[in-house]
C-alpha positions in Angstrom: 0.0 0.0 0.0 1.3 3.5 -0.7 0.4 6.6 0.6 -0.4 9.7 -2.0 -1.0 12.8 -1.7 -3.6 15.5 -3.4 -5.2 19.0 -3.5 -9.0 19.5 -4.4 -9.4 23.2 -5.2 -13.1 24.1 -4.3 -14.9 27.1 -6.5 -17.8 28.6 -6.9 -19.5 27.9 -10.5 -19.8 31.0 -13.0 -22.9 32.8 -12.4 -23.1 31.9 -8.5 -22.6 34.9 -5.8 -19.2 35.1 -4.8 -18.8 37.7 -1.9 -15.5 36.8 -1.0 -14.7 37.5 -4.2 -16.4 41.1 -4.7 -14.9 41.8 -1.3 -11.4 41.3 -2.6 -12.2 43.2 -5.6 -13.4 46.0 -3.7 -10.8 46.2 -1.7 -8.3 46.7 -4.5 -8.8 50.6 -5.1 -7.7 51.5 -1.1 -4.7 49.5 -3.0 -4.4 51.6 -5.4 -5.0 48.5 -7.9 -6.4 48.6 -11.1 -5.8 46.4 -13.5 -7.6 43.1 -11.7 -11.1 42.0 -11.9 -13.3 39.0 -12.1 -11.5 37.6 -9.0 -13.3 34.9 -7.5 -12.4 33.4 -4.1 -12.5 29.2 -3.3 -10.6 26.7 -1.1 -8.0 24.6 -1.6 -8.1 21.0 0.9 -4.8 19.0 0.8 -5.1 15.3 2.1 -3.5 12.0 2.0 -4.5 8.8 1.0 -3.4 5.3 1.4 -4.8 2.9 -1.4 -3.1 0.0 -3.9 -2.6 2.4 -6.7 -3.0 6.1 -8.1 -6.8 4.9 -9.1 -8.0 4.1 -6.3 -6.7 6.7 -4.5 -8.1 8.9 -7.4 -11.2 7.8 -7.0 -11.4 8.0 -3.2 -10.9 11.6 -3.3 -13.6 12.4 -6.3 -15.9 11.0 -3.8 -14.9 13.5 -1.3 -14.9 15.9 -3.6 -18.4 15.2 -4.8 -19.9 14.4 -1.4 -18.3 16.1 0.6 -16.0 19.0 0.4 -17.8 20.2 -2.5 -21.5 21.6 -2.8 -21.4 20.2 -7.0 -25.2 22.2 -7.3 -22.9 25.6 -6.4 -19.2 24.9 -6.8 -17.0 22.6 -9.1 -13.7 20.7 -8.1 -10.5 20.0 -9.8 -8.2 17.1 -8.1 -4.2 17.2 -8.8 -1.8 15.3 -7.0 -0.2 17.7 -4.3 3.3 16.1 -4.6 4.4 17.2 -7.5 3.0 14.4 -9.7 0.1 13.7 -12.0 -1.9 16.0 -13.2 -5.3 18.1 -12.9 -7.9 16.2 -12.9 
């Protein structure tokens, strides 16, 4: 058994409410920024788990992702492997 690790990045879906977002955004003029925009705000959850292979790990974490860390009616999820390896998933 090995032990890999990856990073789900959590965000909202185009079209919800983001006031996270709109806060940062707001925010950027006392900055004296102007040249940013659209910026939506997530979460990013690192974790490790111990399976057989890649694929089953894989899979163990789209199920967290889906059920769990993720509200899929409001945000979407992408998966990559946090050490360095694989790819966005």
């Amino acid at each position: 058994m090995s032990t890999y690790r990856f990073a789900v990045s959590v965000m909202p879906k185009d079209g919800i409410l983001d006031p996270q977002g709109r806060a940062v955004e707001g925010s950027l003029p006392h900055l004296g920024i102007s040249a940013v925009h659209a910026i939506r705000v997530g979460r990013r959850v690192e974790l490790s788990v111990d399976a057989a292979g890649e694929a089953e790990a894989r899979a163990i974490v789209e199920r967290l992702a889906g059920e769990l860390l993720a509200n899929p009616v409001i945000e979407s999820w992408t998966i990559a492997r946090a050490d360095g390896e694989g790819r966005a998933g």
